[in-house]
N, C-alpha and C positions, 0 to 999 in steps of 0.2 A: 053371252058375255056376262061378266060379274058386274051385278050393279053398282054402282058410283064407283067402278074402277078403269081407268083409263089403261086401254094397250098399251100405249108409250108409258117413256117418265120422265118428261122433261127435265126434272131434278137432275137426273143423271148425267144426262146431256148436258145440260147447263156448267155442272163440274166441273166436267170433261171438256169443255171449251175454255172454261175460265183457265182453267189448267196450262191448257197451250197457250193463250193469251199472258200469261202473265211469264211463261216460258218465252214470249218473242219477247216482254217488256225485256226482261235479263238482258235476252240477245242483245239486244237494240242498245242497251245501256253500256254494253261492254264495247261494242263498236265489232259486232261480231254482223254485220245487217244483212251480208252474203249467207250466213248462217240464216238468219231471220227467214229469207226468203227462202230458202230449203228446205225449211220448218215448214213456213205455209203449205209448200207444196206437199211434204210427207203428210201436213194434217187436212189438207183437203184429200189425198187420197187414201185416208185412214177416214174421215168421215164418209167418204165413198165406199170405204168395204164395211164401215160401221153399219149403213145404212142397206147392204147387200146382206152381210149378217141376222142382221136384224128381223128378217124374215124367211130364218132358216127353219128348215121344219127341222120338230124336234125328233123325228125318227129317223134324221139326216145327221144326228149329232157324233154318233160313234162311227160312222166313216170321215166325219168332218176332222174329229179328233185324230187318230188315226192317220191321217193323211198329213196333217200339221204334223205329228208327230215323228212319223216316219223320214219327212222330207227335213226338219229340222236336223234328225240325227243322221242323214246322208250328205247335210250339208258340213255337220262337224266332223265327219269322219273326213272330208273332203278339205278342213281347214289347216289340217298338220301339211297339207300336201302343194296346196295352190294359194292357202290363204297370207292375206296380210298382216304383216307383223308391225306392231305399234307398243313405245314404251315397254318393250321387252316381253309383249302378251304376242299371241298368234292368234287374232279373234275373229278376222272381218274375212267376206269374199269380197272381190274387187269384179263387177259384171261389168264396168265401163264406167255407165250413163249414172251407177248408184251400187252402193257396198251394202250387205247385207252383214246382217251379225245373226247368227246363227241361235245363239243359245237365247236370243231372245223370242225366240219361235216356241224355245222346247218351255217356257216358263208356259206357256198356255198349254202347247201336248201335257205338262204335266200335271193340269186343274184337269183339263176333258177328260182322257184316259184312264185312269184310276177313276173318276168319275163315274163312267160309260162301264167299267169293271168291277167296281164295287156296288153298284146299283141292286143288283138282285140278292143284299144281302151276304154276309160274311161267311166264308168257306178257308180251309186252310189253302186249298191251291189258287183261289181267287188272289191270296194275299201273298200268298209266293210269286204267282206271276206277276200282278202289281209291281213286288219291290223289284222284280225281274229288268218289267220292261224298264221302268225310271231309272233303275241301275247305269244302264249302259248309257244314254244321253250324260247322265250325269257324271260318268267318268271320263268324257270326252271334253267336257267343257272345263272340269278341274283339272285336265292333262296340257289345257291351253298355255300358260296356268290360268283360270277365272276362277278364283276360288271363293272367293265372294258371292257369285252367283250361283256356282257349286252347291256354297251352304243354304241359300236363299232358296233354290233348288229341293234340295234334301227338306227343307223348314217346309217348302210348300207339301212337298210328298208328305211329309207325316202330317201336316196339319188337311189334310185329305183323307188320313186313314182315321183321323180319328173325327172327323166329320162323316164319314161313312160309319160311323159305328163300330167299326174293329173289335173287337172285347181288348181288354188294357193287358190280359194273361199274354198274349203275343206283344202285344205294343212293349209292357215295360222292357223287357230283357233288349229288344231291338232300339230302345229309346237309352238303357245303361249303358247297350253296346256303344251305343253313336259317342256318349258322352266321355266313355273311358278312352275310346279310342282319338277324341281331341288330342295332346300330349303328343300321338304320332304323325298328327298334322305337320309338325313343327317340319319332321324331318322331308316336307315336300313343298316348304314354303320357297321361294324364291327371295336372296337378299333383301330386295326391295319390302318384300311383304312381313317377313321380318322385322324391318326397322318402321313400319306402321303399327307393328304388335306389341315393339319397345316402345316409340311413341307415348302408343296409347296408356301401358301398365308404369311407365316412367316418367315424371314431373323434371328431369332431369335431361330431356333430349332436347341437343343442340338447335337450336331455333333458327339457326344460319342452314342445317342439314335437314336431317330425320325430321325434326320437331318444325320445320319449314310450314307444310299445308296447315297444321297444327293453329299455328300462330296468326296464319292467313287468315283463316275460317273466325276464330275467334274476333281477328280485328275488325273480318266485315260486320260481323253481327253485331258486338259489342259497339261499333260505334256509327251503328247505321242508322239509330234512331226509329224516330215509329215512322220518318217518311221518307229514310235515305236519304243518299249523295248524289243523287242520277242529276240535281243541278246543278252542283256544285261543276265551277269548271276544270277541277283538276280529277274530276272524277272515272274517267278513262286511262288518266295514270294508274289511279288507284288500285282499277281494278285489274292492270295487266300486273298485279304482286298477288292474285288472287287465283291458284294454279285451279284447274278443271275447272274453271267459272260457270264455264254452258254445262256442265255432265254432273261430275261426282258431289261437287261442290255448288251444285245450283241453286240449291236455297238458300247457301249461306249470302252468294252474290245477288239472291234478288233481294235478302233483305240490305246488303250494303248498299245496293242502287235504288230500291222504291220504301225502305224501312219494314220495320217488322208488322206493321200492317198486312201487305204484300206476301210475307210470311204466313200470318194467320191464315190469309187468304187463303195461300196455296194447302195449311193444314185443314182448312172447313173444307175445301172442295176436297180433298184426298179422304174425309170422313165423311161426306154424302155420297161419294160411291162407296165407300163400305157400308154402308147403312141403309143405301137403297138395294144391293144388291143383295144386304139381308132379305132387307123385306120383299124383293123379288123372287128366294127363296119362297119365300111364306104362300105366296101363293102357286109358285111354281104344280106343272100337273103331274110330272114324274119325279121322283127318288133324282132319277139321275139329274134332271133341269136344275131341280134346288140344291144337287152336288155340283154343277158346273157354275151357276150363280155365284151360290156362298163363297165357291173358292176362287173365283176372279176378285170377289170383295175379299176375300185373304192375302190374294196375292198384292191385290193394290194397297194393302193394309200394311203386308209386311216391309215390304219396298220403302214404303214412304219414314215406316220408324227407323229402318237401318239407313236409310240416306239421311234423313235430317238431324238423328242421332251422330251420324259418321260427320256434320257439320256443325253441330254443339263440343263434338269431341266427346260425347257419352257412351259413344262405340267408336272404336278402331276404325282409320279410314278405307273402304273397302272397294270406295268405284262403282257402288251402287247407283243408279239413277233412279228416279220420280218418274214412273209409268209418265206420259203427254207432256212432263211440265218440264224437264232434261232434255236437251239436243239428242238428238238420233233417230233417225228415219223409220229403222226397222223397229226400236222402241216406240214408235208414234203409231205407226198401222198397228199392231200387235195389242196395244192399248186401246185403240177403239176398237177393234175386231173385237175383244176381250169384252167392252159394254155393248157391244152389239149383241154379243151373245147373253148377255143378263138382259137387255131389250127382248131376244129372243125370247127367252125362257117367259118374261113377265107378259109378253103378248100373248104367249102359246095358253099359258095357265088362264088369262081374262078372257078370251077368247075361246076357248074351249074346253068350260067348265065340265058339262057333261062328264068329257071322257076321261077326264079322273077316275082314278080308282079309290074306292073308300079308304077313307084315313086311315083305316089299321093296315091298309097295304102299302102303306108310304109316309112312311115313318119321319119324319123331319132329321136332317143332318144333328150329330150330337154338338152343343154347346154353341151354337150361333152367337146368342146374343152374349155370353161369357166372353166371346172372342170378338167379338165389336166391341163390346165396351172397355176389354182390355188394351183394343189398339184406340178408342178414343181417351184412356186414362194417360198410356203412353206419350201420345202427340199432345196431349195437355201440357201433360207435367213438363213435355221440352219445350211448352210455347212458354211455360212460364219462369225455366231456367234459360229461356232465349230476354225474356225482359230483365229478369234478374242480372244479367249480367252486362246489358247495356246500364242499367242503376247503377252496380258497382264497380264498374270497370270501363264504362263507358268512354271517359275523361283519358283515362289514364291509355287505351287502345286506339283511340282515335290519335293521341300524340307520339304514340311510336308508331302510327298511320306518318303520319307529317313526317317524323322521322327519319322512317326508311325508305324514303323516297326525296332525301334533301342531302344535299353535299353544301356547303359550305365552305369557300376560300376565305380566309383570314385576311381582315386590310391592316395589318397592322397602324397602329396608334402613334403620332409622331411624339417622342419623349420631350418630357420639360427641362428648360435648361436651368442650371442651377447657378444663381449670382450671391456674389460677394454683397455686403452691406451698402455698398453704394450703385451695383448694380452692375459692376465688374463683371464679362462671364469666367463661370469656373469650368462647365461642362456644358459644350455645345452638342449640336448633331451636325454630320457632315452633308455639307448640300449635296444629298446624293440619290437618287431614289431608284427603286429595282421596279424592273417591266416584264411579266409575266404575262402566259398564255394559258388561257382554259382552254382541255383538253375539247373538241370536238363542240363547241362555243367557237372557235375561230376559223375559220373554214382556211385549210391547208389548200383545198383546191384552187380558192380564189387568188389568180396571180394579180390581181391589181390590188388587194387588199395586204396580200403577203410585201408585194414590192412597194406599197405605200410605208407601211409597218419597218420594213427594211431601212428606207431611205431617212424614215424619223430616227431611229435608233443609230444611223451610220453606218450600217453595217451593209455588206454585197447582201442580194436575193436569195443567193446560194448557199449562204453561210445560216442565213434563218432557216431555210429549208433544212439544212443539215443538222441544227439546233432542237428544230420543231420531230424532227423524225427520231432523236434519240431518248424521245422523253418518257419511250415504255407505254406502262398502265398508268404513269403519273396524272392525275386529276389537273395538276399547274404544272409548268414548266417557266423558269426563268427565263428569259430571250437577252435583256443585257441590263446593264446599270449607265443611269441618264445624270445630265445637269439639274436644275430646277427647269431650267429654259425649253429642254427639251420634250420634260416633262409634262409643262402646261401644251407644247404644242399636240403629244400623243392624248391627252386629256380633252384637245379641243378635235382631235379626230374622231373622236367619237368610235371606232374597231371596236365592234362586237367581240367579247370574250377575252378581251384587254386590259389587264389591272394596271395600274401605278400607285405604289406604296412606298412610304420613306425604306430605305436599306437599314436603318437602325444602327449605322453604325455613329461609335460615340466620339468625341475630341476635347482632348483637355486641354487647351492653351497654353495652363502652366506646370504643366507637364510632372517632373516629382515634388516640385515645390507641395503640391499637397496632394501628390500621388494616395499615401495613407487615411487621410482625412476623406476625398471622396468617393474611394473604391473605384468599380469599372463593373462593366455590362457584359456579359455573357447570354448564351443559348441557358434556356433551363433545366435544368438537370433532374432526378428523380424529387431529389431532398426541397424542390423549389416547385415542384407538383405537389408533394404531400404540404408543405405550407401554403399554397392558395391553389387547393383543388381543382378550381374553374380555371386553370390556365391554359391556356392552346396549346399544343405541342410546336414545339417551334420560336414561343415567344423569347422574347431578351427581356432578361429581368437583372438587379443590380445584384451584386453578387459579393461587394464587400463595401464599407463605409457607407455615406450618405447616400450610395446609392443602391444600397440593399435596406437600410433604412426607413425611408421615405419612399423606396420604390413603387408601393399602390397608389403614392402622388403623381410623381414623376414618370411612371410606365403610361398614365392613359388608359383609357377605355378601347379594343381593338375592334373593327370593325368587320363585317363581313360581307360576300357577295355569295347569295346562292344561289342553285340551282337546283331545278327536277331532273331527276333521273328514273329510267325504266330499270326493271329487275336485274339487268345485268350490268349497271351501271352506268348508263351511257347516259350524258346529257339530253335534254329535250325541251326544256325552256330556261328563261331566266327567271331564279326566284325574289324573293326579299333580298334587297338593299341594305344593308346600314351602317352610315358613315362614323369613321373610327372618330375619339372626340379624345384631342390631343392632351396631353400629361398637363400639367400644373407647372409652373416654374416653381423653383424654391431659393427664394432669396434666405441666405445667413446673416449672424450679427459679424461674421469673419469679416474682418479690415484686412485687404489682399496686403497692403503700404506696409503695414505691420507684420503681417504672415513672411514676407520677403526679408524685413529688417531683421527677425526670428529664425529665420531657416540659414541666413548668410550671416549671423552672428555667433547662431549654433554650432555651422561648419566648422568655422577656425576657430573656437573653443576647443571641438574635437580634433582636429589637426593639430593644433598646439599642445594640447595636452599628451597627446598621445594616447587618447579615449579610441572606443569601440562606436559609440552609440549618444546620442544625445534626443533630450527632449525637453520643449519646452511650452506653456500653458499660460494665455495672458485673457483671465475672467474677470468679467464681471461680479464685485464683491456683494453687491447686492441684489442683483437677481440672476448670476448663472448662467449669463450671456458670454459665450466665447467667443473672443473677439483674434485670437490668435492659439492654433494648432501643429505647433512644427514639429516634425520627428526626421532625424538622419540618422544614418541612412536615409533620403527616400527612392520612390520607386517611381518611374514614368510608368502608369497605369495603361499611355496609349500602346503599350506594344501587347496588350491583351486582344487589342484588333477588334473584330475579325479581319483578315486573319491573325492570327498573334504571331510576336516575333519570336518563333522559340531561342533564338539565339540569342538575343537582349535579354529575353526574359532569364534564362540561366544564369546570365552574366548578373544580372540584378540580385538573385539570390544568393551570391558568395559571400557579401559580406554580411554580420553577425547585424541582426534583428533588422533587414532590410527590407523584408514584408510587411515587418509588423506596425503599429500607431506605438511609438515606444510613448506616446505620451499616455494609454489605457490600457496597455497590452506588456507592458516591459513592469515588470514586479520585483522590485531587489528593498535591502534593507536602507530604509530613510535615514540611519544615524542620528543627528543630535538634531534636526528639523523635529523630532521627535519628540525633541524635551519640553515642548509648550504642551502637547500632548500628559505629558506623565503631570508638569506642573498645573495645569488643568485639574489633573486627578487629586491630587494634594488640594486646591479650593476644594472641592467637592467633601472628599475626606480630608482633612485637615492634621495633619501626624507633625507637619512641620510646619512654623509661622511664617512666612515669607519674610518676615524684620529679621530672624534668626540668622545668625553669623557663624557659622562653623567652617572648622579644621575640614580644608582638602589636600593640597600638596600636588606631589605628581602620580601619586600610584594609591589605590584600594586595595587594603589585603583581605580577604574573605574566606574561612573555609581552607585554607591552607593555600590560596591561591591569588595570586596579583593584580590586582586591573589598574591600568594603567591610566593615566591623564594623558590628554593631547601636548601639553608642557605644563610644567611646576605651574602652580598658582597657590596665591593666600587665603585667606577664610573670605566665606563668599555669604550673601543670602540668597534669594531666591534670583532676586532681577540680575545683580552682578553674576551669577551661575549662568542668567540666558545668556546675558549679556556678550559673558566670553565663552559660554559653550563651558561651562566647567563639569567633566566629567564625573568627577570624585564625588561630585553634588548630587549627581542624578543616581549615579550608583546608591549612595547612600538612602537618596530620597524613596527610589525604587525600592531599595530594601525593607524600608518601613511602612509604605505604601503595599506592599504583597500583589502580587502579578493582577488577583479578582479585580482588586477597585482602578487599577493599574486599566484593563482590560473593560472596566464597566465604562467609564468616560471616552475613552477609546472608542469603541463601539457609538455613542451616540456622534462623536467626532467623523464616524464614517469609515475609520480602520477596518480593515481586512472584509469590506463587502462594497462592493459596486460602487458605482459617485451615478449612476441612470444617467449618465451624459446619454445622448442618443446618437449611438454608436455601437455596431453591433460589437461581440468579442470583448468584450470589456474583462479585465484580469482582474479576481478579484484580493488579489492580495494574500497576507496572512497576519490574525492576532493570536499569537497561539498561549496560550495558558495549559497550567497543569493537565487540566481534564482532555482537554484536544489534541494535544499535543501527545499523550497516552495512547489515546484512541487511534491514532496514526501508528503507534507501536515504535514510538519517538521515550526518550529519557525526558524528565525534568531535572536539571541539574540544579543544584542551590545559587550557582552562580548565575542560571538563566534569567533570575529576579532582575539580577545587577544589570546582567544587556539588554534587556528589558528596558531598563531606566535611561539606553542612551540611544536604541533604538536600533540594536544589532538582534543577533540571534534568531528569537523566534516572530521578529516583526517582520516584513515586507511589506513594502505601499509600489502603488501609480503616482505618478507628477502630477494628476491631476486628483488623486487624495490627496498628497502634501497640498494641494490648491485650496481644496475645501478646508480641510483643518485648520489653516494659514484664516483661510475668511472668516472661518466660521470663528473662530478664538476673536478676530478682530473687533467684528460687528454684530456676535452675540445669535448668530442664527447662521443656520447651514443652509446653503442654494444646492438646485442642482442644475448643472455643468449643463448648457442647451447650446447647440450651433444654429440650428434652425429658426427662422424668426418669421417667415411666414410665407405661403405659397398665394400661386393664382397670378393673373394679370390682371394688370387696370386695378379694380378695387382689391388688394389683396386680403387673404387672411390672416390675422394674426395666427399664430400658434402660441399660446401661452404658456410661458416656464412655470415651472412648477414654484407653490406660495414658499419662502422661505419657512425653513421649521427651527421656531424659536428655540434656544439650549436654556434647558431648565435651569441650569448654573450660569447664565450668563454675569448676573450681577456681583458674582464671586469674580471673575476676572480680572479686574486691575490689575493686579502683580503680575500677572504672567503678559499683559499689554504691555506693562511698564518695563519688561523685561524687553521684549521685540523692540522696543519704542530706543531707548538704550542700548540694545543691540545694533542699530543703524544711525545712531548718532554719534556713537563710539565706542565699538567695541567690534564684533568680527564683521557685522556689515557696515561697517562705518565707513564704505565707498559711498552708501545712497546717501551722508551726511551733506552732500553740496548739491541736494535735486532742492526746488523751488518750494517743495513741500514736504512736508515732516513724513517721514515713510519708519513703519516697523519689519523688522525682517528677523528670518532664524537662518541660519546656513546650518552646512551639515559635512560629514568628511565619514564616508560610512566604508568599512571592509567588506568587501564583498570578494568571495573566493572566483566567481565568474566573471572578474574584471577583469582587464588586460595593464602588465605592468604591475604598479607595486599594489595594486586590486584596491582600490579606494573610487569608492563613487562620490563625486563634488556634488550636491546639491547648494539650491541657493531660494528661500522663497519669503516674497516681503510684499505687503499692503503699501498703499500709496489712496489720498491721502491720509493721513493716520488719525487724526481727530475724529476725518467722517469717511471712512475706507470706502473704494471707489471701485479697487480695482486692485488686482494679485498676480503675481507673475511668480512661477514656480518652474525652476529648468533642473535636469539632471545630465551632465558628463558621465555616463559609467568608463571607470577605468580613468578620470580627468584629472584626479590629486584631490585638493584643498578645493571646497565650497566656495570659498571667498573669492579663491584667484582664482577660480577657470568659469564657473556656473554665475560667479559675483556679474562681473563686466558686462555679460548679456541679458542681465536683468538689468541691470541702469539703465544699458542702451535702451531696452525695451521700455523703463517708466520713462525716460528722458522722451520717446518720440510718443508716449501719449501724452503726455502732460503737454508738451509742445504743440498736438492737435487738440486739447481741451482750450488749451487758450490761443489756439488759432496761429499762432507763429509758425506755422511751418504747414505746405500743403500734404493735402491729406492720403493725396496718389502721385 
């Protein structure tokens, strides 16, 4: 015996156990423990033939080989015929009591044999026959298809020939051959094997398909940590999303269940048997011992890179296993057989030094230690892009872990209701709420459960059962819609897999009276996805007015119920809870008393006149507060449902602007409302004195053309011009004014660009001047100056810009236009309107005040002459070719009160006649019942 060197090696041993030990941990952790124990049993009787092995004499090795050899290849000749087909392979025999896998035999005939054959040195027919015999084994296993094993196979063969020494003059051209002929692989892959070769060369394969194990493998690793999940208690779901967990996949799942610890582990022990079985080389006493040694430490070498490789995704998935530490029987005996034979070999050499032959007759296998350290660089480098990528990606795999193993029912959020200024509602929810079943959460079986469930809802047994059977692959199914009453009683049943959630549907009490103002609720559509991304499918979100608006108020937070589910979908616990947290109410500064007195003073202005359309606007002069929003046409928003009434709703859309807020959405020419506007401009630029008295008459000739007076009049100044709307004034005034400074006042007045009321759709008007009006591929006329000047032609406004401009001339600062005033219960919150924005000209204004002011004490609004308070106003009588009748739009818009402006009410008749007479009367009416409610004489609902 060799001094200080022991027969055995327990190193190897120890490996070699750790190996299977950390291979039951996996088991054990996946909930595979019927495997576990099958395990034990193949590895006590693979330590059984380890230790039979183990004291094989070495001139018993080339019938030992041989005989493994032979019977390996008679079993796979025997597998196309009788064997087991699994996943589309033909690999296994089936003896009853235990299945054999055949080409796991020939991975050893192919270390021994060429071994036992190249032993005496290299000859060209030693090497012919060599590639001969491993030929055949190895075309029977790639005819399986096992192609993997095939190449592992073929890897082992030549890394045998050239541990034998071969000369490389044969080797290369057989080694160029192997690798040009890859390429023709392709045309013998099987689909499947295919789309692991896409996989692998494609960053681009479907992760629900092809790129499936792909995704697995990384998620275990990446977020396995250095101690695993095997405590976690959802850790047995986890790991049935982790395909070949005990086989192909086995390292990736030990480190998901014990962390990459465990990993190391299994990569130290897979490099102590390569390293011992080096060094059991080294002393080995024959050529051929330290060729059958070296190449068991190659085969466990190779194995181990392409498996944990195939589990990093650094190689192609190929169904490789881990010699002892991968489930499989005939893999486990084969694996200790395989160290019993490096035992063999290291006993035989310590034990019977002597009959060695001198070192120049027993040449050491070429490159040992090249080829150990190249498979310990290998397993290095992947244990440390195994940690790298729990670092970088740890976080991020572990949560599409959570993931894809979570469904989620939406509880939807019950909507906030939206009140009037005194707390009036404007938009309720209907006491209504929807009762759903999670799919395989409720047990169908259960007839006391079913016919409890039945009896709450009202409905026969059989009707739910018929209900419950139609609901497909549906994750929920609806079962019926409840009272409140009923609701808390299914609430207080407590039925597993039983939602109750408001039905969402909405109710407007007063129906078209401000149909326009607060919109209506819908399902959400694309364009309401691309606005708030995080929206569930399925949610109601507001869809027009206040209620598209203010919607991330009033929609609520949504709630969910989830659940665990296994890879094919199926429930299997209950997950996270959490309960939806209901909308916000949203109280306005709208007074309902006035909104009604507005909308029914509107109507028969427009019935009497013989109008299209009317609108009308009662703000807040000093901060923007709308306190009235009427538009007629309006529309009863509740026939938008669900379901909707298509038949009301059709009927709604005949007549002319019946969808629209004609009070922010309807744009036509203001007319002589207009002309505070132009006399505005004139402070600013100063072309004409206000004291100044000039020639008007009834007509303007300009440019060879006439513009006409509303009726004759005499020489006017500025305030007698507002006074009675004198046309001939404005024209002229316009003319000397020129469109720019015309348009520059204008513009800070608010003309031709939004009033930010908060209201979606808002029209913005038109100020058109030379330059824009070009630009649209529009004329300037010379006369456009002149209609300019009264507020035809190239102007358009909204009723609620004539609102601002009206304020903003009064009180020397522009608001803007707010209906909202603040949401929440109990303590609410304000919503602040926006700070008034001072008009740099304010203190030029007088004359054009003094004109409105005289304008409603006597002259065209000289009706508001007998309100309690001094009120200023402009009327207007505007042509507009889309009006109906003799096409004249009445406007009418006046402050109240006028010393310290309070408050402005602004209506338009399109199609009404005369300002005064049709748009006049329902502005009184409207300053009469505020002032009435400022000083309390009259109730305020």
């Amino acid at each position: 015996m060799l001094r200080g060197k022991r027969d055995s090696d327990p190193w190897i041993v120890t490996a070699a156990v750790v190996l299977v030990v950390l291979g039951l941990l996996n088991l054990i952790s996946i909930d595979m423990t019927a495997y576990a124990v099958r395990q034990v049993l193949f590895a006590a009787a693979g330590l059984g033939s380890m230790w039979v092995v183990a004291r094989l004499r070495l001139g018993d090795l080339r019938r030992f080989g041989w005989a493994i050899l032979v019977v390996a290849t008679v079993l796979l000749a025997a597998v196309p015929l009788v064997g087991v087909e699994t996943k589309g392979a033909q690999r296994w025999l089936d003896f009853g009591l235990f299945t054999v896998q055949p080409s796991e035999l020939v991975k050893l005939g192919v270390v021994v044999v060429p071994a036992t054959m190249l032993a005496g040195g290299y000859t060209l027919g030693r090497f012919v026959a060599t590639l001969s015999v491993v030929s055949v084994p190895v075309a029977l296993v790639a005819l399986q298809p096992d192609l993997s094993t095939a190449v592992v196979l073929l890897a082992t063969a030549g890394l045998m020939l050239i541990l034998a020494r071969v000369p490389l003059l044969p080797l290369l051209p057989l080694f160029a051959l192997g690798i040009a002929a890859l390429p023709l692989a392709v045309l013998f892959l099987r689909p499947y094997q295919l789309e692991r070769v896409h996989v692998f060369l494609s960053s681009s394969a479907d992760p629900a398909g092809a790129g499936w194990a792909k995704l697995q493998a990384d998620i275990a690793i990446g977020s396995g940590g250095l101690w695993g999940l095997a405590r976690d208690p959802l850790y047995g779901l986890r790991a049935e999303y982790l395909p070949e967990s005990e086989h192909d996949l086995a390292f990736a799942s030990v480190v998901y269940g014990w962390g990459l610890l465990a990993g190391l582990a299994v990569v130290v022990a897979a490099l102590v048997i390569v390293w011992r079985a080096a060094l059991a080389a080294r002393v080995a006493r024959t050529r051929e011992a330290a060729l059958v040694a070296v190449g068991v430490g190659g085969l466990f070498g190779i194995q181990a890179v392409v498996a944990i490789g195939a589990s990093l995704s650094l190689l192609p998935q190929t169904g490789m296993p881990i010699p002892l530490f991968s489930y499989g029987g005939t893999a486990a005996i084969v694996g200790f057989v395989s160290i019993g034979l490096v035992l063999a070999v290291r006993r035989d050499g310590v034990e019977r030094p002597l009959w060695a032959p001198p070192a120049r007759g027993r040449r050491k296998p070429r490159g040992v230690t090249a080829g150990s350290v190249t498979v310990t660089a290998s397993l290095v480098v992947m244990s440390l892009f195994a940690w790298q990528l729990q670092n970088a990606r740890g976080a991020q795999l572990r949560a599409v872990s959570d993931a894809q193993m979570t469904r989620c029912v939406r509880l939807p959020a019950e909507r906030g209701q939206i009140l009037d200024r005194k707390g009036l509602p404007l938009a309720i929810n209907v006491a209504e709420y929807t009762v759903s079943v999670v799919s395989l959460m409720f047990d169908d079986n259960d007839a006391a459960a079913r016919s409890e469930l039945a009896a709450l809802l009202g409905v026969t047994a059989d009707h739910l059962t018929e209900t419950l059977g139609s609901r497909g692959e549906e994750l929920q199914v609806v079962v019926g819609r409840v009272s409140p009453e009923q609701a808390r009683r299914i609430l207080d049943a407590r039925l597993p897999g039983v939602l109750v959630a408001p039905s969402g549907k909405r109710y407007y009490p007063q129906g078209a009276l401000l149909g326009p103002v607060l919109g209506h609720v819908a399902v959400a559509d694309q364009d309401d996805m691309e606005r708030w991304p995080q929206l569930a499918l399925g949610s109601r979100v507001g869809k027009a007015g206040l209620e598209r608006q203010y919607d991330a108020l009033l929609r609520g937070i949504d709630g969910k119920q989830c659940m665990y589910v296994n890879p094919s979908g199926r429930p299997v616990a209950t997950g996270e809870r959490v309960d939806p947290f209901r909308g916000y109410d949203l109280r306005l500064y709208l007074d309902l008393g006035l909104q009604q007195l507005a909308t029914d003073a509107l109507t028969e202005a427009v019935r009497t006149s013989g109008g299209d359309l009317g609108a009308a606007i009662v703000m807040d002069a000093r901060t923007g507060a709308v306190l009235t929003l009427a538009s007629v046409p309006g529309f009863d928003n509740n026939v938008y449902g669900p379901p909707a009434d298509v038949v009301a709703l059709a009927a709604q859309t005949r007549a002319p602007g019946a969808m629209l807020n004609n009070v922010t959405q309807t744009a036509v020419p203001p007319g002589s409302t207009f002309k505070i506007v132009v006399a505005a401009a004139n402070a600013v630029s100063p072309v004409l004195a206000p004291e100044e008295v000039i020639e008007t008459g009834a007509a303007y000739t300009y440019g060879g053309q006439t513009f006409r007076n509303w009726q004759p009049m005499g020489p006017s100044n500025l305030v007698q011009a507002i006074q009675w709307s004198d046309n001939v004034y404005f024209y002229k005034l316009g003319e000397l004014l020129g469109p720019e400074k015309i348009a520059a006042v204008a513009d800070q007045l608010g003309v031709g660009r939004p009033s930010g009321i908060d209201l979606p759709g808002e029209a913005e008007g038109f100020l058109g001047t030379p330059e824009n009006v070009g630009s649209i591929g529009a004329t300037w006329y010379p006369g456009s100056t002149l209609l300019m000047g009264i507020g035809q032609g190239t102007v358009s406004a909204t009723p609620v810009q004539v609102a601002r401009w009206t304020s903003g001339i009064a009180t020397g600062a522009m608001v803007t236009p707010q209906l909202a005033a603040e949401y929440g219960s109990g303590e609410a919150m304000q919503i602040p309107p926006a700070t008034p924005l001072p008009l740099p000209f304010a203190d030029r204004l007088d004359p054009v005040r003094a004109g409105m002011r005289a304008s409603a004490a006597a002259g065209t609004a000289g009706q508001l002459a007998d309100l309690p308070v001094q009120a200023g106003a402009k009327t207007g009588t505007a042509e507009d070719p889309s009006a109906p009748g003799a096409g004249l739009n009445a406007w009418f818009s006046a402050v109240a009160p006028f010393d310290a402006p309070e408050i402005v009410v602004s209506v338009l008749v399109r199609g009404g006649g005369f300002g005064s007479a049709t748009s006049g009367p329902v502005v009184k009416k409207l300053l009469e019942r505020y002032l009435a409610q400022r000083s309390g004489s009259v109730p305020t609902r």
